[in-house]
Every structure is written in C-alpha cells, then in structure tokens.
C-alpha positions in Angstrom: -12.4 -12.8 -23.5 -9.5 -9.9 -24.2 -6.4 -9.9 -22.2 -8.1 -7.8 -18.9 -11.0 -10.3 -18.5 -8.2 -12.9 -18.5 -6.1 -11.4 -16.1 -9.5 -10.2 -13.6 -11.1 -13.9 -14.0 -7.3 -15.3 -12.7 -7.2 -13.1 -10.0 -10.5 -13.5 -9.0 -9.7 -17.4 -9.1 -6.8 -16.9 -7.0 -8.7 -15.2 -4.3 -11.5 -17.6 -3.7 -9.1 -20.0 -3.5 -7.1 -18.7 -0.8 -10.3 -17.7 1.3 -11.4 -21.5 0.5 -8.0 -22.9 1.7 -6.7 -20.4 4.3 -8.6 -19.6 7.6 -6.9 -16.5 8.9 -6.4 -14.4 6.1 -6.2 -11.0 5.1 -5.1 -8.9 3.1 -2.4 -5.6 2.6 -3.9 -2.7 1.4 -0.9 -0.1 1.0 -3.5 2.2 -0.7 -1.6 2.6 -4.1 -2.6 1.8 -7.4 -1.8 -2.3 -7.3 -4.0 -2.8 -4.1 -6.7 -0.5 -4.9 -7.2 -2.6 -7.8 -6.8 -5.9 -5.8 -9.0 -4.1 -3.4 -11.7 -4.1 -5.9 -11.1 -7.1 -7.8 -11.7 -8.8 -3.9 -15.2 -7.2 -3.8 -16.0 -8.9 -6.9 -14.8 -12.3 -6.2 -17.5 -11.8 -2.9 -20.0 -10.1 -4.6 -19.4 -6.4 -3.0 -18.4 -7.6 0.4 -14.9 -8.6 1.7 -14.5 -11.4 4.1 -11.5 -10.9 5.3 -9.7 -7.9 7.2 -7.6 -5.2 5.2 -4.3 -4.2 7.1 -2.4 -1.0 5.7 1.2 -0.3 8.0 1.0 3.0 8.7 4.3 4.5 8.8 3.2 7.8 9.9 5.2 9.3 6.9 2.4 8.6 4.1 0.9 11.2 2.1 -1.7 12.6 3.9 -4.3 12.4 0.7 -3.8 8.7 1.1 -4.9 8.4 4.4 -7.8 9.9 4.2 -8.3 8.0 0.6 -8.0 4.6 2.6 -10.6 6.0 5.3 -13.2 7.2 3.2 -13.2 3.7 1.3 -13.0 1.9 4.0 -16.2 3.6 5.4 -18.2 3.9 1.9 -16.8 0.1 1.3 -17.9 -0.8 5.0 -14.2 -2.4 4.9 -13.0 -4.5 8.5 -10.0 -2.0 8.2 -6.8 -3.1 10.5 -3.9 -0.6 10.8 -0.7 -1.7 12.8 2.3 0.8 13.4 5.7 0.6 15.2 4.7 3.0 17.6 7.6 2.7 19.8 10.0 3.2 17.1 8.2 6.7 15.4 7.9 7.6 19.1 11.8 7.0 20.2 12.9 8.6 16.6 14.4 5.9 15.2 13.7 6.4 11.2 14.9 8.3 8.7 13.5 11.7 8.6 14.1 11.8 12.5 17.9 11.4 12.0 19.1 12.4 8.6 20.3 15.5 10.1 23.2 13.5 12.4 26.5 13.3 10.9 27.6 10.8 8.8 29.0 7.5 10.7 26.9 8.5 13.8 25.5 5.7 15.4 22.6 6.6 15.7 21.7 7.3 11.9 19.6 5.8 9.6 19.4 5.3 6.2 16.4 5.1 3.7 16.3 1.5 3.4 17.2 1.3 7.7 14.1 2.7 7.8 12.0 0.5 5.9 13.2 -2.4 7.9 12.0 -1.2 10.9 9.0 0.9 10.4 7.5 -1.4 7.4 9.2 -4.7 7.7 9.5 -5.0 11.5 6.0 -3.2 11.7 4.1 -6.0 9.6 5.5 -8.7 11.0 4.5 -7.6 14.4 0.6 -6.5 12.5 0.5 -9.7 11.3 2.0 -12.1 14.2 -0.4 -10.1 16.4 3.1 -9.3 18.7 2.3 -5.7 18.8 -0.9 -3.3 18.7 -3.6 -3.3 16.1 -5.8 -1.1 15.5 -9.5 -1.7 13.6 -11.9 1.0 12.3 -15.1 1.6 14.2 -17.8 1.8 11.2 -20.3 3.7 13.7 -17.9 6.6 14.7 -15.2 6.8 12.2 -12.3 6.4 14.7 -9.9 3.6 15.1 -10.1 1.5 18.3 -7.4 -1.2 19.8 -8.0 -4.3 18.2 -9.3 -6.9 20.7 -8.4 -9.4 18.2 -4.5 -10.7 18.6 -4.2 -13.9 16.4 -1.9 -14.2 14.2 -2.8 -14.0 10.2 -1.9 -17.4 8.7 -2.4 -16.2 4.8 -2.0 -12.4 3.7 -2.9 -11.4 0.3 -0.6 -9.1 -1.5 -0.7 -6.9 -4.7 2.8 -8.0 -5.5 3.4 -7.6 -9.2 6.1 -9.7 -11.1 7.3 -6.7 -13.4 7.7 -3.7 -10.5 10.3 -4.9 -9.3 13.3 -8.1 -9.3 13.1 -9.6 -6.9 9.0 -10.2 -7.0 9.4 -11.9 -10.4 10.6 -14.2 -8.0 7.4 -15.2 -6.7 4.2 -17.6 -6.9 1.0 -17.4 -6.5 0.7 -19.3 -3.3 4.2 -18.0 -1.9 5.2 -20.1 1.3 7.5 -18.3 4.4 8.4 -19.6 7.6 6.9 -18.6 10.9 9.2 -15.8 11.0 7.8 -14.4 7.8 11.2 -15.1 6.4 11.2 -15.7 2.6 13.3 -19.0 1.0 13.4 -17.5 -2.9 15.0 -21.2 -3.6 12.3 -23.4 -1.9 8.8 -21.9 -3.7 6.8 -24.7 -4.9 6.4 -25.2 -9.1 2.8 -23.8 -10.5 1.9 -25.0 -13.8 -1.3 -25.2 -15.7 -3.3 -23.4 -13.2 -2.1 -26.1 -10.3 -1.5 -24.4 -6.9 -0.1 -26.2 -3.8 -2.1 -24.4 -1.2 -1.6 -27.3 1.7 1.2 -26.1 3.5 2.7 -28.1 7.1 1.2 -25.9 10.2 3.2 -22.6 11.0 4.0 -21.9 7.2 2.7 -18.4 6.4 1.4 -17.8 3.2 1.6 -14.7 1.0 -0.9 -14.7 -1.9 -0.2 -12.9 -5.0 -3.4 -12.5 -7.3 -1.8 -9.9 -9.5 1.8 -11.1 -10.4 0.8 -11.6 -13.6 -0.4 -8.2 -14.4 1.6 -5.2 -15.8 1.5 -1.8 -14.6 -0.2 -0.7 -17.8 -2.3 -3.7 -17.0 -3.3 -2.0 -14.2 -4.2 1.4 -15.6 -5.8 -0.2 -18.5 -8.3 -2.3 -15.7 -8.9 1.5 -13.7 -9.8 2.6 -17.2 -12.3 0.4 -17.6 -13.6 -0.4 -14.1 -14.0 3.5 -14.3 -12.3 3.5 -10.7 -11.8 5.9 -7.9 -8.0 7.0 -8.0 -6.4 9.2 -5.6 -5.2 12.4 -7.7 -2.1 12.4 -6.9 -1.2 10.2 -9.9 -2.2 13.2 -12.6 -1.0 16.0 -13.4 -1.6 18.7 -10.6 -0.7 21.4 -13.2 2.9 21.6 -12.3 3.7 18.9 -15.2 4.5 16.7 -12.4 2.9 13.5 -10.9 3.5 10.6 -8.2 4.0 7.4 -10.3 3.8 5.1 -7.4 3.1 6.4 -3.5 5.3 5.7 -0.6 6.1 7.4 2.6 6.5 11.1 1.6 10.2 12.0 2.4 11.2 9.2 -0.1 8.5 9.5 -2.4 8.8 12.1 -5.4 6.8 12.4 -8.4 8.2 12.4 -11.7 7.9 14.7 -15.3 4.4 13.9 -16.8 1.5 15.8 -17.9 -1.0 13.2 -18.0 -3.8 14.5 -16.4 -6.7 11.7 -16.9 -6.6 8.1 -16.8 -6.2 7.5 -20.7 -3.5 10.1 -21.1 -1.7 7.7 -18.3 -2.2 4.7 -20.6 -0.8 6.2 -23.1 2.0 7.5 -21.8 2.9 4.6 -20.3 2.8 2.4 -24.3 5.7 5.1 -24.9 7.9 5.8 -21.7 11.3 3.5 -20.6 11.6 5.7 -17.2 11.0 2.8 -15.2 7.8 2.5 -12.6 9.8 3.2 -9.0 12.1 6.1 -10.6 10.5 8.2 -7.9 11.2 5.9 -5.0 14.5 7.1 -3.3 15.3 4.0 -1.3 15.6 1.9 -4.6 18.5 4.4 -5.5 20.0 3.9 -2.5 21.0 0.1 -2.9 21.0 -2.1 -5.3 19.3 -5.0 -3.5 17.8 -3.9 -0.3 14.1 -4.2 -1.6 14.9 -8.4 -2.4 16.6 -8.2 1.3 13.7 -6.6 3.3 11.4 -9.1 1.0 13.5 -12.1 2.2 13.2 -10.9 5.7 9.7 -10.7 6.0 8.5 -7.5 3.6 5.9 -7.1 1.4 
C-alpha cells in the first residue's frame, strides 16, 4: 500500500468503529475540502450509503456556490442532510457583518471571532443538543422541513485535521467533551498502536476525527485520485486568484494562485510556505480564539 491507501484504510477504520460503538452519531459536513473528502471516504466505509445524518451550520453568510454544492450532493448522494442555524441571532443582527459599521467600543459591536461564537459555536451546540430548530432535507421535493427528530447526537464526526491548525494537533481520534460540548485539552485519553478508548461514562460527547492524520496536500493528492467533485472555487477563476479554504464570505478571501486543475494544486502546494488559513480573517484577528471557541464547544 502507498501513503493514501494508508491514510483511506485508517480512516475508513475509524469510522466503522465509531458507527459500531456510538448510537447517535453523525457527522459535520462544513462543505469544504476536509469534509467532502470525509464525506466520501464515509460512503466507502458503507458501501455508497451513509448511516448516519450529515449536519452543516448554516451561518447564512456562506458562499452561495457552496450551498447549492451541499444540496445537489446531498440529493445525487440521497444524503439524511440536517442543517441547524441561530435563527434568532441572524434575525436580531447580532454578528459581524450586521454591526461592523457601529463605532468602535459600542456595545453593541462584534468582532470576527464574536461572531463565530455565536453563530457557529453556540449554533452547533444547540444542532447537536437538539435545544434549538433543525432542519432535514426532504429527498421528494428538494426543500428542507422542521426536523421532527430532537435528540441529542452523542458522537459527531469531524474532518478535523492535526496540521490546519494548533490547537487541533491537540486532538485524538476518539476526542471526549463534557455534556456541555466543552473540550478538556489536558484530560484526552492516550492512543497508541491503533488502541482507541471508545467506552466513555453516559453524558460524554464524543467528537471523532478520522482525518487528523492527513495533510492538506494529503487531501488534494486523495481528490486527485478519487477523481472527485470539487466546488470551483478552489481554482483559478482567471483573476489569478482562488479560495484556499471556504468560510463565511465576509471573512473568507482567496489568495494569489493560478492553479487552475487539481494537479496544478498539488503542485503548488510541494512548493508554497503561505500557510493553509492565510485567507481566513478571524485567525488574524487573535492569536488564540480558534483553540478558545474549540474549547468551548467548536468544531
């Protein structure tokens, strides 16, 4: 086996493990790159079907052409596709965009990172305790109905990779929070020679991460092969520009690259040292906040 079949039969591992061991499960598909490619590696692990609900937290800031990229796999894949929002919040104007026009030290002003915490931190908690409204796609018409179904998800899934960022090196595989989705970086358990601790005492949520281990060239290299559908906005659109990794759009900006096909973004990334989230404003805006929101419940 070469280094990808490696990587795909550990992740595939991981997966059937944690449907095996965990009985409400699902998993986050933010409909980049890393998930995509979890996404698919799921639907081998189960032979073209996926057992277990998708969520995506819809911000109602994402690039439209990944919205309708998650719809129109979701219906080709016949996906059980979950989407929870703060409503109230997008609603009342408490994010970002709504209030970066108010003066500095106004009360009622948000920051980058201010917004994460509340429209995808606070959001997914509520998805995944089942404390606020989900939505689930209706296969027959296309359209996204109120979830009936208010449970709370026990073990998530996550395309959390170790090298993205620092504060996910931090993690395991089988990644243990408290019922408050609150992350102890101190108290993970050890994982050595493919030995997982996946019985955990009732009310421990569990975030599983089958790709930690890969690298983001990893990742391109797998699409390259897999021959995978990717969203375009990660070429070249002509402008010698291109989104490197996809956010919310008014802190998402793409970056100097001509790379207009999957191989010329393999190559490009064996030579470049700008590194993978250069286009994510929020990073910029403090230091640690991404290890903060992840501590307090974020992906």
């Amino acid at each position: 086996m070469d280094s990808l079949d490696q990587l795909e039969q550990q992740s595939v591992y991981i997966l059937r493990e944690a449907f095996r061991h965990f009985e409400r499960l699902c998993m986050l598909w933010s409909i980049g790159k890393d998930s995509t490619v979890l996404l698919w590696l799921a639907r081998k692990a189960f032979f073209g079907h996926v057992p277990f609900p998708l969520v995506h937290i819809d911000t109602s800031y994402k690039l439209p052409e990944m919205i309708a990229y998650r719809d129109r796999l979701a219906m080709e894949y016949k996906l059980q596709m979950v989407v929870g929002q703060d409503a109230d919040a997008i609603r009342e104007g408490r994010t970002f965009p709504a209030t970066q026009h108010l003066p500095e030290g106004h009360p009622d002003k948000l920051s980058r990172v201010d917004c994460c915490g509340i429209l995808k931190r606070d959001a997914l908690k509520g998805t995944l305790q089942g404390t606020t409204q989900r939505k689930r796609l209706n296969l027959q018409t296309g359209h996204y109905d109120l979830d009936p179904d208010r449970e709370p998800y026990h073990g998530v899934i996550v395309g959390a990779r170790a090298d993205e960022e620092g504060s996910r090196s931090k993690e395991r595989y089988f990644s243990p929070r408290d019922k408050n989705n609150a992350w102890d970086v101190g108290d993970q358990p050890p994982e050595f020679w493919n030995q997982f601790k996946t019985d955990f005492a009732p009310g421990t949520h569990i975030r599983i991460h089958p790709l930690l281990h890969w690298t983001e060239l990893n990742v391109w290299e797998y699409i390259e092969r897999e021959k995978m559908p990717v969203i375009p906005l990660y070429f070249d659109d002509g402008t010698g520009h291109r989104f490197r990794s996809l956010g919310c759009a008014p802190c998402t900006f793409p970056i100097q690259s001509t790379a207009k096909t999957v191989s010329e973004i393999v190559a490009e990334l064996k030579r470049t040292k700008v590194p993978e989230r250069a286009g994510r404003a929020q990073d910029q805006e403090s230091e640690d906040a991404f290890e903060k929101l992840r501590r307090d419940g974020y992906m």
